[in-house]
N, C-alpha and C positions, 0 to 999 in steps of 0.2 A: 466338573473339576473344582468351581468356585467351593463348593462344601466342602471339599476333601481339603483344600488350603486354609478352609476355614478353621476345620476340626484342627488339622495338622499345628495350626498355630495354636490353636486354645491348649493341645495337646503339649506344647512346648513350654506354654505359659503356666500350664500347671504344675509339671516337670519341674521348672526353676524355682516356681514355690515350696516344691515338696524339698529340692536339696536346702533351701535355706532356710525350712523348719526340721531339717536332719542336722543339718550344720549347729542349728543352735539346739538342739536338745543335743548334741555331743558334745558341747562345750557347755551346757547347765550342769549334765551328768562327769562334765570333768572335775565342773568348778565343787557339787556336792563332794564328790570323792576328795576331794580336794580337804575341804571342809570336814570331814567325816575323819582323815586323816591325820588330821590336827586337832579335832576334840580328842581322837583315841589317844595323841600322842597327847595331851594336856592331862587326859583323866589315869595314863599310865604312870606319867609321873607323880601324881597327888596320889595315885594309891600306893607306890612305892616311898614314896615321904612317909605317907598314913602305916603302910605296914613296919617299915623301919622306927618311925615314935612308938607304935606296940608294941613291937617284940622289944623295945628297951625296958617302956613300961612293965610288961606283964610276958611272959613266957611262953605260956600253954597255949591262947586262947587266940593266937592269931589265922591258925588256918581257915576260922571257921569265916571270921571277918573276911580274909581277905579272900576267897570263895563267892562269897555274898558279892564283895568290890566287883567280882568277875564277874559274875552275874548279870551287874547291873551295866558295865561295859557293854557286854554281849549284847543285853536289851537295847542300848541305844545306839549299836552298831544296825542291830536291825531296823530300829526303828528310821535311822538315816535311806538307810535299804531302799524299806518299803516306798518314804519318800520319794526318792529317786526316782524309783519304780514306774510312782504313780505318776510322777509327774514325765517321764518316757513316755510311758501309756496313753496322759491329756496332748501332748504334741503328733504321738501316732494318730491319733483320734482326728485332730486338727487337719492333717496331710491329706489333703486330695488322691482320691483313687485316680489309678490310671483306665483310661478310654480304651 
C-alpha cells in the first residue's frame, strides 16, 4: 500500500503542475491575443489614414495599395498565430504526462 500513496501523491503533484502550466499558457494565449488585437487595431487605422491620404491624393490607384495594406495585415495576424501556437505547443511539451 506504501507505493500506491506513494505514486498517488507523485500523481497529485504532477496534476497541480500540469493545471498551473495550463493556467499560464491560457493567460500567455489571452495576453497574445490581446496583443494581436491591438496591433490589428493600430495597423487598421494607419491603413485607413494611408488609404484616405491616397485616394485624395490620386484617384485610381488605391485598390491596388490597399490590397497589398491587406495583405500584409493578414501576414502578421498569422504570424502572431503561429507564435501563440508555438509557444501553446513549448508549455504542452513542458506538462507532465499523467501515470
Amino acid at each position: 500500500m506504501a507505493k500506491t500513496e506513494k505514486l498517488s501523491k507523485k500523481v497529485a503533484k504532477l496534476e497541480k503542475k500540469a493545471d498551473a502550466l495550463r493556467k499560464q499558457a491560457e493567460k500567455k494565449g489571452k495576453q497574445l491575443t490581446s496583443q494581436a488585437g491591438d496591433t490589428f487595431d493600430t495597423l487598421t487605422k494607419e491603413a485607413k489614414s494611408r488609404v484616405g491620404k491616397e485616394q485624395e491624393e490620386e484617384s485610381g490607384g488605391g485598390k491596388g495599395r490597399f490590397a497589398l495594406l491587406l495583405a500584409v495585415l493578414a501576414g502578421v495576424a498569422v504570424a502572431l498565430k503561429r507564435k501563440r501556437d508555438q509557444e501553446l505547443d513549448e508549455a504542452l511539451w513542458e506538462e507532465p504526462r499523467s501515470v
